[in-house]
C-alpha positions as CSV (number, residue, x, y, z in Angstrom):
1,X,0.0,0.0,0.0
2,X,3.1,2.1,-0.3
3,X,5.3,4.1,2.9
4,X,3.5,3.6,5.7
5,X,2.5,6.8,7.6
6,X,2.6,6.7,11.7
7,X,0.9,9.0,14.1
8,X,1.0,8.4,17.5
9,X,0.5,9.8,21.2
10,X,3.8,8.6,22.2
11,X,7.2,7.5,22.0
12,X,6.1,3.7,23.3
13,X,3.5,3.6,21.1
14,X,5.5,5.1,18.1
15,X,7.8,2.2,18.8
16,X,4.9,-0.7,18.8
17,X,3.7,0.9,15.7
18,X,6.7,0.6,14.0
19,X,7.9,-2.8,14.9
20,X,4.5,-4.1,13.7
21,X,4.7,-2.5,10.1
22,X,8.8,-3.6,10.2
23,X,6.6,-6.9,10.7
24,X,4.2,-6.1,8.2
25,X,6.7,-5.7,5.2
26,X,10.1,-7.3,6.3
27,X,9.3,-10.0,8.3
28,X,11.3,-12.7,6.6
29,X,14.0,-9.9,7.0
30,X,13.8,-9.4,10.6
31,X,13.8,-13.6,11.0
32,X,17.0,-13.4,9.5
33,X,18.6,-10.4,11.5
34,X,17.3,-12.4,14.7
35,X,18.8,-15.7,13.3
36,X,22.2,-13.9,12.0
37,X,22.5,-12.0,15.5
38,X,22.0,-15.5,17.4
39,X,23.7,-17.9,15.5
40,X,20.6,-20.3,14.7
41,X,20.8,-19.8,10.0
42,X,21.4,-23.7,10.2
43,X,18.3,-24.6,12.0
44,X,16.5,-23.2,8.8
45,X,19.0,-23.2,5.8
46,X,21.0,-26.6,6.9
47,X,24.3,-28.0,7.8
48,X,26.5,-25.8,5.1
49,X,25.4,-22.7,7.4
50,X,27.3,-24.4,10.5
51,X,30.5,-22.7,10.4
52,X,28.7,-19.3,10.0
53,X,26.7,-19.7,12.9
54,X,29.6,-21.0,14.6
55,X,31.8,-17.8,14.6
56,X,28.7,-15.7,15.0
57,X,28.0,-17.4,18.4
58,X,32.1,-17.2,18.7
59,X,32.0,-13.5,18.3
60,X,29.0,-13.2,20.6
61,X,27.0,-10.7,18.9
62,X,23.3,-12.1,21.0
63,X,25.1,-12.4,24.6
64,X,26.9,-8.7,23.9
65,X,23.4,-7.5,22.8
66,X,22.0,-9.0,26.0
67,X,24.7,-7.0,28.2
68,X,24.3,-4.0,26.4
69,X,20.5,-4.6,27.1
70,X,20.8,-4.7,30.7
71,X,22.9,-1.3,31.2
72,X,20.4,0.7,29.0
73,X,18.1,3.3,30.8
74,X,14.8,1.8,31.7
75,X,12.9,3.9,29.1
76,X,15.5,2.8,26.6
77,X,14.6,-0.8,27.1
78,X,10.6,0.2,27.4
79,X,11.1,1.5,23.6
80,X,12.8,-1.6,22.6
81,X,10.0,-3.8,24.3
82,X,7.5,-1.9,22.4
83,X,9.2,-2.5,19.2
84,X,9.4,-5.8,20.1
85,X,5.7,-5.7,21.0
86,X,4.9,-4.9,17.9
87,X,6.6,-7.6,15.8
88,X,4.9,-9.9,17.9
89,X,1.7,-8.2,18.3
90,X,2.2,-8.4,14.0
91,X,2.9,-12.1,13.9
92,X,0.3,-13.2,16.9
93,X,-2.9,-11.2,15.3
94,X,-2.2,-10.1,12.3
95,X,-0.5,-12.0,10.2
96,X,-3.3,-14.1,7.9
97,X,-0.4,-16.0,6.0
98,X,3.0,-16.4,6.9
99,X,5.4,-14.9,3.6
100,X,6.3,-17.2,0.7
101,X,10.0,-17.7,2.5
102,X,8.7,-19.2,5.8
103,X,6.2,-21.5,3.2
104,X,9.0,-22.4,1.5
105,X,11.5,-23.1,4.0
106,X,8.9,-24.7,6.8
107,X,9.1,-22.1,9.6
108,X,7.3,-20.2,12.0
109,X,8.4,-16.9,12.8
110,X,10.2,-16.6,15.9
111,X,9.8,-14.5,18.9
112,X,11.7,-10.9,18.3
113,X,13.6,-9.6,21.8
114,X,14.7,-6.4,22.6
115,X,17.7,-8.2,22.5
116,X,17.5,-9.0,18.9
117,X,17.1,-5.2,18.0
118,X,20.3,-4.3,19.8
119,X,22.2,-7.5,18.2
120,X,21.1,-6.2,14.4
121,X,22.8,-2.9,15.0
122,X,26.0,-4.4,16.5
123,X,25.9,-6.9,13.2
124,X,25.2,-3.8,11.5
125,X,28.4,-1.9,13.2
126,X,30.3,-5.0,12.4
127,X,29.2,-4.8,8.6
128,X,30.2,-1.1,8.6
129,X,33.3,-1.8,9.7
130,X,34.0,-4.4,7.0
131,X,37.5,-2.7,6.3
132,X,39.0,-3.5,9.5
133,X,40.9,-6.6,8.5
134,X,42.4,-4.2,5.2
135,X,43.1,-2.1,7.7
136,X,44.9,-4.4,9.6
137,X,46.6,-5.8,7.5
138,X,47.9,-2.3,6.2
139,X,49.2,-1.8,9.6
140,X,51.1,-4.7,9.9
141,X,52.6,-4.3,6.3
142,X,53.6,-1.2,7.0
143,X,56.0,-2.5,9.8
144,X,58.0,-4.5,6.9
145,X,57.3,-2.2,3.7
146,X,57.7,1.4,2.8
147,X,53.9,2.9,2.6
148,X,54.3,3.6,-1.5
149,X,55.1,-0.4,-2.2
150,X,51.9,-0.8,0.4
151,X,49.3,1.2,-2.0
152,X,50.6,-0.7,-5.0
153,X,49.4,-3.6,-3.2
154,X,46.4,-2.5,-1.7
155,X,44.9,0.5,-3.5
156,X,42.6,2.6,-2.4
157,X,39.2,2.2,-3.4
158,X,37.5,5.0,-5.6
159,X,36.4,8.0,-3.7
160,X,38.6,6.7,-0.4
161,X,41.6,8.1,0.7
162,X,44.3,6.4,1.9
163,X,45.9,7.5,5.1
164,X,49.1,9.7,5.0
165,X,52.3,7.8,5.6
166,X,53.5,9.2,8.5
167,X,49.9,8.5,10.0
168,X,50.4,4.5,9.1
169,X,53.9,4.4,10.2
170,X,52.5,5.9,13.7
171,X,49.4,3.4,13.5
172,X,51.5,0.4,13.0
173,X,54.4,1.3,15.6
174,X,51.2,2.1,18.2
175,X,49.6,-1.5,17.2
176,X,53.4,-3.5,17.3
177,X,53.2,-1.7,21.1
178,X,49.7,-2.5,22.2
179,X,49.6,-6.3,20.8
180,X,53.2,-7.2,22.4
181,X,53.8,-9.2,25.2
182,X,53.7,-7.5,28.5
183,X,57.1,-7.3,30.5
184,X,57.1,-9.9,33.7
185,X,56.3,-7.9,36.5
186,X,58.9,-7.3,38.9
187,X,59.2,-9.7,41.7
188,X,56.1,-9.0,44.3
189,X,54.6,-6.8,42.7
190,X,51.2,-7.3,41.4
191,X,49.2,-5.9,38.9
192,X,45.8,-5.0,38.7
C-alpha cells in the first residue's frame, strides 16, 4: 500500500507501531537479523550454514546484545520492548499467512527480543566496519614495507583516501606496542 505513515501519542506507542509494520513488510527480514545475531541460519538453511553460525556465536554478537541490554536506561529498554511488542503483536494477530520464505522453508516466525534489536545494530556496526581486517593488514605491512610499495598492493578504493604515511607508520608502531607481550612484572609486585 506504499510508505507507511505513523501518528501516534507517544514515543512507546510510536515504537509498537513501527515494529509491527517492520513486521508487516520485512518479516522474513527481521527472521534473518534475529537468526544472524543468534547464530541459529542452520536450524532453517542446513548443515553448510554451521561454520557461520559457529563464529557468530564465537564473536557473541546475542550475549553482547543482551549485556548491552541490561545497562540501557529503563525507558530505553521500554522503547525496545515496544518494538518488540509490535513484531509480535504483527505475527500473533495479524499476520493471515505467513510470507512465501517461511512456506517455503517450513518455519514459523520466531519470537523478536529487545535483544534481537540491539544485536542487528551491532551486526550492523560489524558490517560497517567491513574494512578492518584491510586495515589491519595495512598496519602490519607497514612495519616490513615502505607505505608507497603498500598502495601498489592495496589501492585505495575509488572515492577513499588512503591515510598519509606518516599516520600509518604511527598506526602500525602504536599497534606492534599495544599487541606485544607485556614485560614480567617485577618480583612482588602485582598488577591490577
Amino acid at each position: 500500500d506504499g510508505i507507511p505513515s505513523i501518528a501516534a501519542k507517544s514515543e512507546r506507542d510510536l515504537s509498537f507501531a513501527v515494529g509491527f509494520m517492520h513486521a508487516r513488510d520485512r518479516l522474513w527480514q527481521l527472521e534473518m537479523h534475529r537468526r544472524i545475531g543468534r547464530g541459529e541460519l542452520a536450524e532453517i538453511l542446513g548443515p553448510k550454514a554451521l561454520d557461520t553460525d559457529r563464529f557468530l556465536r564465537t564473536l557473541g554478537v546475542h550475549r553482547a546484545a543482551r549485556a548491552q541490554l541490561e545497562r540501557l536506561p529503563v525507558a530505553t529498554r521500554d522503547l525496545l520492548q515496544a518494538y518488540a511488542d509490535g513484531v509480535n503483536g504483527y505475527v500473533r494477530e495479524a499476520m493471515r499467512v505467513r510470507p512465501p520464505e517461511f512456506v517455503i522453508l517450513g518455519v514459523q516466525p520466531g519470537t523478536w527480543e529487545p535483544a534481537d534489536t540491539l544485536a542487528w545494530a551491532i551486526m550492523m556496526a560489524y558490517d560497517l566496519g567491513g574494512n578492518w581486517s584491510n586495515e589491519l593488514l595495512r598496519l602490519q605491512m607497514a612495519a616490513k614495507m615502505p607505505v608507497s610499495r603498500i598502495d601498489e598492493l592495496l589501492p585505495a578504493q575509488p572515492g577513499d583516501k588512503l591515510p598519509p604515511e606518516r599516520d600509518l607508520a604511527v598506526q602500525s608502531r602504536v599497534a606492534r606496542a599495544v599487541t606485544s607481550p607485556m614485560p614480567p612484572a617485577p618480583k612482588g609486585a602485582t598488577i591490577s
